[in-house]
N, CA, C and O atoms as a GROMACS GRO file, in nm:
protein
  524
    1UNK      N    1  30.513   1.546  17.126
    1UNK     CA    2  30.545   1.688  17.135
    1UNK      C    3  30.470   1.749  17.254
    1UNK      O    4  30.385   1.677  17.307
    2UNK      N    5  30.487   1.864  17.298
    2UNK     CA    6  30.470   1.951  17.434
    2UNK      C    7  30.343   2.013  17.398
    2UNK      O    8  30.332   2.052  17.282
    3UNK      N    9  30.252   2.026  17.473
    3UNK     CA   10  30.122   2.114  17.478
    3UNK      C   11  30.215   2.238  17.466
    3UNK      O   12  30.319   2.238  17.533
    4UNK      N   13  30.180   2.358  17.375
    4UNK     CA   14  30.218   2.490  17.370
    4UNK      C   15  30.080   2.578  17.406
    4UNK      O   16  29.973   2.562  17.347
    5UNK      N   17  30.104   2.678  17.516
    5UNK     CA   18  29.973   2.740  17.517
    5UNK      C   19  29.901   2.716  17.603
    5UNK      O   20  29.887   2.597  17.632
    6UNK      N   21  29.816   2.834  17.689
    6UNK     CA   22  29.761   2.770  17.865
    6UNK      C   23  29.596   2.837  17.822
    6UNK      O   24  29.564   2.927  17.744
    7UNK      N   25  29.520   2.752  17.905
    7UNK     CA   26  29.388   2.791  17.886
    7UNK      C   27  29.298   2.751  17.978
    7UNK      O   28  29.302   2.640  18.030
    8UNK      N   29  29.220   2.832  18.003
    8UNK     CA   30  29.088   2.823  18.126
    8UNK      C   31  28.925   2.771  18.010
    8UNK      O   32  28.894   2.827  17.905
    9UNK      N   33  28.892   2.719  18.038
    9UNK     CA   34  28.710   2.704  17.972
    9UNK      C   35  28.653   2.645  18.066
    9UNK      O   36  28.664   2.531  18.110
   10UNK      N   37  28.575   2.752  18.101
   10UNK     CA   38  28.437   2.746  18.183
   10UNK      C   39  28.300   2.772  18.144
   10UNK      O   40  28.296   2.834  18.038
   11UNK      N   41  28.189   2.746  18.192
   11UNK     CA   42  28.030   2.768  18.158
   11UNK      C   43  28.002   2.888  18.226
   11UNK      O   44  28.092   2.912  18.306
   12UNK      N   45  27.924   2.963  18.227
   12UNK     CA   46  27.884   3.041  18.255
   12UNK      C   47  27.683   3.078  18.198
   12UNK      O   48  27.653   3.150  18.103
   13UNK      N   49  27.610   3.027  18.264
   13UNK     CA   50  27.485   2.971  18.171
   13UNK      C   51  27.490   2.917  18.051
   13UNK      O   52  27.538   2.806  18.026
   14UNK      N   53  27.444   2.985  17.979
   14UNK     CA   54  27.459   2.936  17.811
   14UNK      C   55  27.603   2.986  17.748
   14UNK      O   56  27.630   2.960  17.630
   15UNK      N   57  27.670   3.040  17.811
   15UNK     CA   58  27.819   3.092  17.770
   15UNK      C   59  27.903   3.038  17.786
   15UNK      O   60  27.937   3.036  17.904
   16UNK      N   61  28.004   2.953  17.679
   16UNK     CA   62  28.120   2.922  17.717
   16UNK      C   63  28.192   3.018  17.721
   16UNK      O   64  28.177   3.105  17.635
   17UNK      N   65  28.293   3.030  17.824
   17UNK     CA   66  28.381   3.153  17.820
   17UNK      C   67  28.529   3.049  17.872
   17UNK      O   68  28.560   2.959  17.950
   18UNK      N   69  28.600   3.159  17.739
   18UNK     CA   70  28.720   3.095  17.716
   18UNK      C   71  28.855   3.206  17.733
   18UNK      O   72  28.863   3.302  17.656
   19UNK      N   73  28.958   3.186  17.839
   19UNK     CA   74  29.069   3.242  17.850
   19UNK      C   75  29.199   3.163  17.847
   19UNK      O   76  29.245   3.080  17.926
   20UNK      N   77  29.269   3.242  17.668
   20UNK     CA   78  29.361   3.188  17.626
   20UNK      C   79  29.500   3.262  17.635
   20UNK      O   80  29.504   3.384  17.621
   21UNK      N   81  29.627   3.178  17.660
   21UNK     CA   82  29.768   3.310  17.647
   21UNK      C   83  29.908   3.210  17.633
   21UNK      O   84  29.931   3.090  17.636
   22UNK      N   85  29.960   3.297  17.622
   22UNK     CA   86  30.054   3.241  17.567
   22UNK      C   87  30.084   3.184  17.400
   22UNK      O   88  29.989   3.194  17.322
   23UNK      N   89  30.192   3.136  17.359
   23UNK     CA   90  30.183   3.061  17.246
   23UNK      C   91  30.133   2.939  17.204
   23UNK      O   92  30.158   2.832  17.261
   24UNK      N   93  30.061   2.953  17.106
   24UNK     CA   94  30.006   2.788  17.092
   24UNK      C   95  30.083   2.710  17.008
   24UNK      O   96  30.152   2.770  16.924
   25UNK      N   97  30.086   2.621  17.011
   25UNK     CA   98  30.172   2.516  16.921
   25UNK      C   99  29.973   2.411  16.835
   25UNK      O  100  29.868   2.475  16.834
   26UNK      N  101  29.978   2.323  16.804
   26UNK     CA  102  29.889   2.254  16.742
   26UNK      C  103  29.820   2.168  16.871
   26UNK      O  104  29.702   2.159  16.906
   27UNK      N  105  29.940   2.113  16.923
   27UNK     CA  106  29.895   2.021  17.030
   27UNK      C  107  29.804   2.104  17.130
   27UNK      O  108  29.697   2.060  17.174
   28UNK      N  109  29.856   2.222  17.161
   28UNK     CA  110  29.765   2.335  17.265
   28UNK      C  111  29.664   2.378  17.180
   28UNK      O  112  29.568   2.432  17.234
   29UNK      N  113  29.664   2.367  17.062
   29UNK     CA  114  29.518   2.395  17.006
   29UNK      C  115  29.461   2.316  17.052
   29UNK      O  116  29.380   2.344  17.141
   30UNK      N  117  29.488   2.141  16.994
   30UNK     CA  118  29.382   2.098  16.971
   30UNK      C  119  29.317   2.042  17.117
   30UNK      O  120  29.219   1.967  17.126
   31UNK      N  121  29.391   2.092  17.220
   31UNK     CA  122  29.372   1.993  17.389
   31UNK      C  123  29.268   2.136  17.463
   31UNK      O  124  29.194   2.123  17.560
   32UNK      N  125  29.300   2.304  17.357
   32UNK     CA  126  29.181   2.380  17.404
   32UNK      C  127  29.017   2.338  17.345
   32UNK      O  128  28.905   2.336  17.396
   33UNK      N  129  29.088   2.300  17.175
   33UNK     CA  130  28.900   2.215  17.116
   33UNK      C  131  28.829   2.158  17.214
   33UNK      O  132  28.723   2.201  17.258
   34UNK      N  133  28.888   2.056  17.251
   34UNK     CA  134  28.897   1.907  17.333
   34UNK      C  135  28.792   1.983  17.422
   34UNK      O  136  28.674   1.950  17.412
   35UNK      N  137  28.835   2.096  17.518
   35UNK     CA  138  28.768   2.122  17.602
   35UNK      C  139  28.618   2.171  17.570
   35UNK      O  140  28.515   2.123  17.617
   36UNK      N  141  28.632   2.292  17.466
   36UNK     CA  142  28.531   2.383  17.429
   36UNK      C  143  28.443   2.259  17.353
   36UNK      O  144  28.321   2.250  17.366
   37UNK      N  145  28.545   2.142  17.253
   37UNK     CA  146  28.414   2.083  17.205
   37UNK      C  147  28.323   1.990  17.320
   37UNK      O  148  28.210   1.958  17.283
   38UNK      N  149  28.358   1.953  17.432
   38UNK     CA  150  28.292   1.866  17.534
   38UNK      C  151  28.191   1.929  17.547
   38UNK      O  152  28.084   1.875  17.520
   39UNK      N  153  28.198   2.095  17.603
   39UNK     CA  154  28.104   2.204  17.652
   39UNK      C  155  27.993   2.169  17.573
   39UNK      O  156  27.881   2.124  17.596
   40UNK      N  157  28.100   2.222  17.412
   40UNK     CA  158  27.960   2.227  17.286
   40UNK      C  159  27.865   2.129  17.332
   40UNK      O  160  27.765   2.160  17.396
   41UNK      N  161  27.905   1.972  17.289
   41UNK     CA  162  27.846   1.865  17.269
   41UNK      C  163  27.716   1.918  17.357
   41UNK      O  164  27.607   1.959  17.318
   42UNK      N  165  27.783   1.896  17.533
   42UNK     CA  166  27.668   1.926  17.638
   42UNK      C  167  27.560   2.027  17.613
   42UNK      O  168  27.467   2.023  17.693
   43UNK      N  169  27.555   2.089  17.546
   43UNK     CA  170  27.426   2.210  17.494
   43UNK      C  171  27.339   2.123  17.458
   43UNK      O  172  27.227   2.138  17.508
   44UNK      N  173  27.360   1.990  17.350
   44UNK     CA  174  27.283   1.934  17.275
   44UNK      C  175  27.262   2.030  17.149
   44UNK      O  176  27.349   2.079  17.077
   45UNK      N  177  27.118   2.044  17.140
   45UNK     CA  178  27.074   2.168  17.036
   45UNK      C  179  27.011   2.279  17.084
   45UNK      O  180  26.923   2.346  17.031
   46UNK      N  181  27.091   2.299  17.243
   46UNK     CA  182  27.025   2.409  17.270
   46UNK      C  183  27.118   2.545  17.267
   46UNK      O  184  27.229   2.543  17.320
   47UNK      N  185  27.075   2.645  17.212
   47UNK     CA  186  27.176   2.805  17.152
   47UNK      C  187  27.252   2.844  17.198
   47UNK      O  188  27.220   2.954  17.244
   48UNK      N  189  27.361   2.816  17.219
   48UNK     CA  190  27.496   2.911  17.346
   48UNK      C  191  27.585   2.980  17.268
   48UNK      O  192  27.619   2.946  17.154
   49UNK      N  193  27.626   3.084  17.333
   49UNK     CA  194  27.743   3.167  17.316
   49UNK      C  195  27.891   3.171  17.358
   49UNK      O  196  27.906   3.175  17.480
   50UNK      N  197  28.000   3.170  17.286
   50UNK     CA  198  28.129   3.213  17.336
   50UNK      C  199  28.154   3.337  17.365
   50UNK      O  200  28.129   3.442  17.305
   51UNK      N  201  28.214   3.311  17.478
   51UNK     CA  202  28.305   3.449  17.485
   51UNK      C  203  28.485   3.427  17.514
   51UNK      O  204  28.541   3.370  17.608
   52UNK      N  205  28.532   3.483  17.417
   52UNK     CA  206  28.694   3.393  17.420
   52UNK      C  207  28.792   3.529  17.460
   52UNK      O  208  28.797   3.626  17.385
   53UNK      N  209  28.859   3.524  17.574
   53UNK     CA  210  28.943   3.618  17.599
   53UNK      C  211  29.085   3.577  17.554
   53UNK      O  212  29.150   3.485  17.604
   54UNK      N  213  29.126   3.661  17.449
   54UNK     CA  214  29.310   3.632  17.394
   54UNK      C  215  29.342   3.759  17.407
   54UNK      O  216  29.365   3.814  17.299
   55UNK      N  217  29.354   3.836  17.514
   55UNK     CA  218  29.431   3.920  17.544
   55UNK      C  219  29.529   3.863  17.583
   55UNK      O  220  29.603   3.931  17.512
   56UNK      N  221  29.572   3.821  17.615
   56UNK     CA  222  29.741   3.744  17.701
   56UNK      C  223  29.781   3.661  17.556
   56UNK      O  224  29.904   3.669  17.549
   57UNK      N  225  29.748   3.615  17.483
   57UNK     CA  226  29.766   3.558  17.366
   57UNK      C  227  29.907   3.570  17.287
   57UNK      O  228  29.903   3.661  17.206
   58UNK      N  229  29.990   3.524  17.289
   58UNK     CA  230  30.136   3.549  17.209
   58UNK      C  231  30.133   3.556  17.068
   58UNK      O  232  30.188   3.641  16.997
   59UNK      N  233  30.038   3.423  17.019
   59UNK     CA  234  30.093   3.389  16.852
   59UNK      C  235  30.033   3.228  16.870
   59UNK      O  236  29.981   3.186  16.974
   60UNK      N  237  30.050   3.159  16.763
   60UNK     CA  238  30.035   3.038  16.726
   60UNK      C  239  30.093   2.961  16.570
   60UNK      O  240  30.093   2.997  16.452
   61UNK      N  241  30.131   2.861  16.629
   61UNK     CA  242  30.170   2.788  16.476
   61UNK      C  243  30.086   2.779  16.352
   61UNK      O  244  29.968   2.756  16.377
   62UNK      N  245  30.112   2.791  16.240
   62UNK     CA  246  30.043   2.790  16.154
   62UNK      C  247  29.957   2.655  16.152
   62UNK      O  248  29.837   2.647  16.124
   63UNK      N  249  30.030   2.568  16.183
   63UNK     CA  250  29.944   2.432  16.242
   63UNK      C  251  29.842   2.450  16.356
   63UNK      O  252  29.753   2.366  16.354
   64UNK      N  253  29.838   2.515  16.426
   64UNK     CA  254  29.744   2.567  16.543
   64UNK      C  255  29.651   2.631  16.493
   64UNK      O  256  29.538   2.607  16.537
   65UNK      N  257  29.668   2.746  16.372
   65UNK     CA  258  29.513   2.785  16.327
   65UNK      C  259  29.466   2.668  16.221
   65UNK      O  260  29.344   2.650  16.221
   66UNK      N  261  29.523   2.606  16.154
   66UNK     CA  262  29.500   2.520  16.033
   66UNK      C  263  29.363   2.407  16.159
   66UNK      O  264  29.247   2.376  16.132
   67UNK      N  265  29.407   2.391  16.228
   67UNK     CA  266  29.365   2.298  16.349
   67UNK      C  267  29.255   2.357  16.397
   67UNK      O  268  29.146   2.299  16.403
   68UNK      N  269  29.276   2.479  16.435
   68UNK     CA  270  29.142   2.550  16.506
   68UNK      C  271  29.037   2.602  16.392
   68UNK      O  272  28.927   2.638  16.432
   69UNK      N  273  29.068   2.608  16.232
   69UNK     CA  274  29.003   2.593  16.133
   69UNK      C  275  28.864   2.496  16.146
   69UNK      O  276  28.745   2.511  16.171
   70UNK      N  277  28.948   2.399  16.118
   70UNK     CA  278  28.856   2.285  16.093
   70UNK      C  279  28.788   2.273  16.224
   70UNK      O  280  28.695   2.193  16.215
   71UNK      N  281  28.802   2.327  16.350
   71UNK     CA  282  28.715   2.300  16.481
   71UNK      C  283  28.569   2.430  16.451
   71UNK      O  284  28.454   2.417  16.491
   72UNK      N  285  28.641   2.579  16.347
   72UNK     CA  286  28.562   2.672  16.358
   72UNK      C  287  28.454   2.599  16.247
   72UNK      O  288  28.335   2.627  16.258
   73UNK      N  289  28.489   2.526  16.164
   73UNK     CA  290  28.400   2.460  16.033
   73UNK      C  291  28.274   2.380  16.119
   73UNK      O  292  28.154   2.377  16.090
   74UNK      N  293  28.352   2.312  16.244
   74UNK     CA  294  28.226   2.216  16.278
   74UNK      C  295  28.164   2.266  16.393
   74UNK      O  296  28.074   2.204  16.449
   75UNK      N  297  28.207   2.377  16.431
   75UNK     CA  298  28.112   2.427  16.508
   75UNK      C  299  28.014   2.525  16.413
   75UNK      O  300  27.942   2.597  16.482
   76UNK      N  301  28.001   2.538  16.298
   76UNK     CA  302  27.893   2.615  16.212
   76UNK      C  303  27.777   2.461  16.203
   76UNK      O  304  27.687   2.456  16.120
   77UNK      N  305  27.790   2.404  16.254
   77UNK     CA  306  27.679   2.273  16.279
   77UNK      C  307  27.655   2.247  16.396
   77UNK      O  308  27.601   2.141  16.428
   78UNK      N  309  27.687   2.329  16.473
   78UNK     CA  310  27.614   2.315  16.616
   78UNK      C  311  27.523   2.479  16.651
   78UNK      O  312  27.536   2.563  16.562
   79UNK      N  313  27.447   2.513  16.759
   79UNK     CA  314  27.326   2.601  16.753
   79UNK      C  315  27.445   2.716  16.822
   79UNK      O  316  27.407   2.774  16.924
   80UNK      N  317  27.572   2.745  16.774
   80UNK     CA  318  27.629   2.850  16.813
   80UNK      C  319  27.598   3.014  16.771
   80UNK      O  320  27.643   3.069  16.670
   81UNK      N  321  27.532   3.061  16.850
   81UNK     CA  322  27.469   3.172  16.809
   81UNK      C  323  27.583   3.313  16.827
   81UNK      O  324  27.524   3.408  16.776
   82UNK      N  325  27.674   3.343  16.863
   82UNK     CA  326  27.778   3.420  16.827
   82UNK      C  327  27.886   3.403  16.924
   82UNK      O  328  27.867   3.324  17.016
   83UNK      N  329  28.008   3.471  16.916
   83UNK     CA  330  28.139   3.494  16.906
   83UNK      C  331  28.181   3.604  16.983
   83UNK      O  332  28.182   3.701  16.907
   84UNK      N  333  28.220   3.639  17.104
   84UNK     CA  334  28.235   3.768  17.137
   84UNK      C  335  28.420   3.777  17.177
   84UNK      O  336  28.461   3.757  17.292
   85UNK      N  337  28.488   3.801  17.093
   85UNK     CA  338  28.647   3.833  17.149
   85UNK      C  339  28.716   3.898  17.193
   85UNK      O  340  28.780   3.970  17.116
   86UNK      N  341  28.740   3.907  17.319
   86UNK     CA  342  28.855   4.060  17.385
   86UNK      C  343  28.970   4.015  17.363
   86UNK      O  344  29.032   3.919  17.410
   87UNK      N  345  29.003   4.116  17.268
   87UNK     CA  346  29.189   4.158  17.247
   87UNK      C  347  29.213   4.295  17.283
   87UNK      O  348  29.141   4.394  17.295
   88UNK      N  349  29.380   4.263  17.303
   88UNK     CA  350  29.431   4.429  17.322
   88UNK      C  351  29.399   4.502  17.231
   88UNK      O  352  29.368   4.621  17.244
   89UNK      N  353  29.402   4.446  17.139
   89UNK     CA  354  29.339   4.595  17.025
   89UNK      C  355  29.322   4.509  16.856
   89UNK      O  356  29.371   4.404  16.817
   90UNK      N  357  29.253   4.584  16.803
   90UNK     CA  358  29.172   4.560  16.721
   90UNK      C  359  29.230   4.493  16.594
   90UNK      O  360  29.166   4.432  16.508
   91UNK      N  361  29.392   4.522  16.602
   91UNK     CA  362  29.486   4.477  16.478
   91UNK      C  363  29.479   4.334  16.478
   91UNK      O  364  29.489   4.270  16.372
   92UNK      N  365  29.457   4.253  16.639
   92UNK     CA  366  29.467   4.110  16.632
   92UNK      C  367  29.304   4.060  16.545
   92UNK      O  368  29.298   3.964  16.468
   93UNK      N  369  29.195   4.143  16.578
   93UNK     CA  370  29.089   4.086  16.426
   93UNK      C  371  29.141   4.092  16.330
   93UNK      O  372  29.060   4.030  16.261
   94UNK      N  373  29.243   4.128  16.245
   94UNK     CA  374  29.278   4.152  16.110
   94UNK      C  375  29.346   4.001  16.110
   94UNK      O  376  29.317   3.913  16.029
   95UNK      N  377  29.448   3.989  16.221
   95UNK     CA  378  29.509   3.892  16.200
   95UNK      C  379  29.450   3.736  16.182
   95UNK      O  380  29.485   3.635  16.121
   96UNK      N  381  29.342   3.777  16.269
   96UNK     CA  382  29.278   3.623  16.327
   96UNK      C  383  29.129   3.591  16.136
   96UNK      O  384  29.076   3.498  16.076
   97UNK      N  385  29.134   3.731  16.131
   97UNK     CA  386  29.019   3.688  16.012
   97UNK      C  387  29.093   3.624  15.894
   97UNK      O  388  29.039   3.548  15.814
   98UNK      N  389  29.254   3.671  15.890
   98UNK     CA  390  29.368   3.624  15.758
   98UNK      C  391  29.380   3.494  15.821
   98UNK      O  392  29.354   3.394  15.752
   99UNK      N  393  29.408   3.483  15.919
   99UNK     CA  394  29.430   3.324  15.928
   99UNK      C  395  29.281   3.230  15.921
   99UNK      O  396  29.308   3.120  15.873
  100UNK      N  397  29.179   3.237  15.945
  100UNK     CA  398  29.052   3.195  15.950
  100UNK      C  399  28.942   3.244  15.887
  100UNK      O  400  28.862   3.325  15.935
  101UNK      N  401  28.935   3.168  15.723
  101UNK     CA  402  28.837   3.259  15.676
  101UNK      C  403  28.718   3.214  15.716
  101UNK      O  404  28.615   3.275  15.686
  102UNK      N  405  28.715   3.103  15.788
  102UNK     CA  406  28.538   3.044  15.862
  102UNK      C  407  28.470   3.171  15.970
  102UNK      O  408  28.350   3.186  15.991
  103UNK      N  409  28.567   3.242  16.022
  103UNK     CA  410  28.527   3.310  16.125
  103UNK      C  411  28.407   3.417  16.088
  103UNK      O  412  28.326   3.482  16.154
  104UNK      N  413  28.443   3.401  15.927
  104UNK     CA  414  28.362   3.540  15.890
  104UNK      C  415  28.234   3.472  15.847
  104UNK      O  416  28.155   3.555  15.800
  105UNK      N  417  28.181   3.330  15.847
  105UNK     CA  418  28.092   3.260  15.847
  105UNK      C  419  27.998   3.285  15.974
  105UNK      O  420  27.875   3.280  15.978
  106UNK      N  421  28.083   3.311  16.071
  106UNK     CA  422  27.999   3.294  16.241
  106UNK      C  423  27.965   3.405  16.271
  106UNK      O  424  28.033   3.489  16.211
  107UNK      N  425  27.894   3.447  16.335
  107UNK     CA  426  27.810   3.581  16.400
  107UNK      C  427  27.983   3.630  16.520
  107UNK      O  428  27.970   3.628  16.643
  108UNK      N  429  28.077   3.655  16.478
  108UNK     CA  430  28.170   3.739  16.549
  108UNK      C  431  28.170   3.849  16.532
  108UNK      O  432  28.112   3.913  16.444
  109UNK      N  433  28.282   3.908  16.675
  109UNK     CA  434  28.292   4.066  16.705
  109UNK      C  435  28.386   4.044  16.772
  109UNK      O  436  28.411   3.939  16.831
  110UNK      N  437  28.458   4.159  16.768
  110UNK     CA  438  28.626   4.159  16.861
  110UNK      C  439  28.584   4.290  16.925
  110UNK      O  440  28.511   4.376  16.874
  111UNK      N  441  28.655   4.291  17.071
  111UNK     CA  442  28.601   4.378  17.150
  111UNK      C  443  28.756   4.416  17.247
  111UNK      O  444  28.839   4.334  17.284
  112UNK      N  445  28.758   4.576  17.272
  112UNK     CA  446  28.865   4.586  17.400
  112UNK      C  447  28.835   4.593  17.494
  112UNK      O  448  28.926   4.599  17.575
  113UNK      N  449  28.687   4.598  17.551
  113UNK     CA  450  28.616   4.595  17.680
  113UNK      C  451  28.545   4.494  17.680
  113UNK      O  452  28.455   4.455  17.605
  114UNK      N  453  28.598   4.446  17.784
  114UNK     CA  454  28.515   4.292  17.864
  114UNK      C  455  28.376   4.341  17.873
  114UNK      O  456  28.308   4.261  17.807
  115UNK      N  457  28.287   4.448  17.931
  115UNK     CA  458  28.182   4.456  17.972
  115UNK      C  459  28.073   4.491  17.845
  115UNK      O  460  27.958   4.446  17.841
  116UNK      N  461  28.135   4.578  17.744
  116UNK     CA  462  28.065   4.537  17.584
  116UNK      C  463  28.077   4.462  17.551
  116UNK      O  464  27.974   4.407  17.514
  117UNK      N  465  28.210   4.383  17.529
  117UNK     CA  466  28.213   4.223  17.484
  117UNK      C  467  28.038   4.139  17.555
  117UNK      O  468  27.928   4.124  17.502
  118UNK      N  469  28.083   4.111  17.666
  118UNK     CA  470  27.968   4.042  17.746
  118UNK      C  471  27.818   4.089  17.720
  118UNK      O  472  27.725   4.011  17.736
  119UNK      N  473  27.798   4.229  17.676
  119UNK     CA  474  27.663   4.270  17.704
  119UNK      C  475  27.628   4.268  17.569
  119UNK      O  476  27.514   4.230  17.544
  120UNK      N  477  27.724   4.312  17.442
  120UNK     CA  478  27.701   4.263  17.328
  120UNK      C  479  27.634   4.101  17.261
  120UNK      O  480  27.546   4.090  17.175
  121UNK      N  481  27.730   3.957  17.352
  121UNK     CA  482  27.684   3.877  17.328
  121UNK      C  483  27.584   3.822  17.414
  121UNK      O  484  27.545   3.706  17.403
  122UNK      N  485  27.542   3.903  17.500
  122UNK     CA  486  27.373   3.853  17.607
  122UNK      C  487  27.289   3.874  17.465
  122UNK      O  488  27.220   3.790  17.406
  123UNK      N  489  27.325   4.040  17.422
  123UNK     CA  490  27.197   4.051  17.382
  123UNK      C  491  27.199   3.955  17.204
  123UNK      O  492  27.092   3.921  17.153
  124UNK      N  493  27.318   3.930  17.145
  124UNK     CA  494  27.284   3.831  17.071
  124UNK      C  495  27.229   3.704  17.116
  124UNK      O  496  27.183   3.638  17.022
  125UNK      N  497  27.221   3.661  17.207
  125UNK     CA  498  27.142   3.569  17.233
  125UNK      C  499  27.022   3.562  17.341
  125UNK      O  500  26.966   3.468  17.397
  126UNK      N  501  27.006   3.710  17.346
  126UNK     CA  502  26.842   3.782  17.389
  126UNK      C  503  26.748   3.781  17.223
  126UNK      O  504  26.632   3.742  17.221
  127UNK      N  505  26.814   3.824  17.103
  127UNK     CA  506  26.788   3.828  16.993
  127UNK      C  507  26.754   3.728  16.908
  127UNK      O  508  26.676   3.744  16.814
  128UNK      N  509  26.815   3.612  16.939
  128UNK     CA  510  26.819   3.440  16.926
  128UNK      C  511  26.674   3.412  16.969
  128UNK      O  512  26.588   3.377  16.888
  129UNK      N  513  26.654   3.425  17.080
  129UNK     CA  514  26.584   3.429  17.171
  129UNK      C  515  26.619   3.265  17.270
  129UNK      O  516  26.544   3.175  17.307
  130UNK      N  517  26.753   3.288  17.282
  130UNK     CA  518  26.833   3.177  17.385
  130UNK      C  519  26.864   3.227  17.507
  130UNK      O  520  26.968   3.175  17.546
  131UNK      N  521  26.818   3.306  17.584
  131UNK     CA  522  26.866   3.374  17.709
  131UNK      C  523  26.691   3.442  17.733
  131UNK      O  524  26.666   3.514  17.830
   0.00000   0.00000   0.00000
């Protein structure tokens, strides 16, 4: 089957920062894990932060969150110290917490400004004391 779903993951110090869009299918889930989990691994046990942009974001298969589930389960065993998400607006947290009840396990926040998003999760991990 076809990768569904386009995505950027880059480092940024202790920040993975992640830009996702389009529709995902399972296969485009699990080839964005793939990426973000390599990043993870490379930390070792040392504290980093996401920052995941799904503003451009369409939708995803119910197989695509079922998938990104079990990736949010095993990253609560690595030193991920929070979650920072820009969406267009705030209705997509409602959506993303119904499909993922792990999320509400992790130190997240959904944000419509990139520059609170970002300064929000420095200072969670000024607070960590990982930055």
């Amino acid at each position: 089957m076809n990768i569904h779903g386009e995505f950027e993951v880059s480092l940024d110090g202790n920040i993975i920062c992640c830009k996702l869009s389009g529709s995902f299918n399972e296969q485009g889930s699990l080839a964005y894990q793939k990426q973000t989990k390599d990043l993870i691994l490379s930390f070792d046990k040392q504290p980093f932060g996401m920052f995941i942009d799904i503003v451009d974001i369409e939708g995803a298969t119910p197989d695509a969150y079922s998938s990104l589930d079990i990736d949010h389960i095993w990253q609560l065993s690595r030193p991920l110290i929070a979650k920072a998400y820009l969406v267009k607006s705030l209705v997509y947290r409602d959506i993303f917490m119904r499909q993922s009840t792990v999320l509400e396990q992790q130190n997240s926040q959904f944000f419509t400004n990139k520059a609170e998003a970002i300064a929000w999760l420095k200072q969670q991990l000024v607070i960590a004391g990982a930055d």
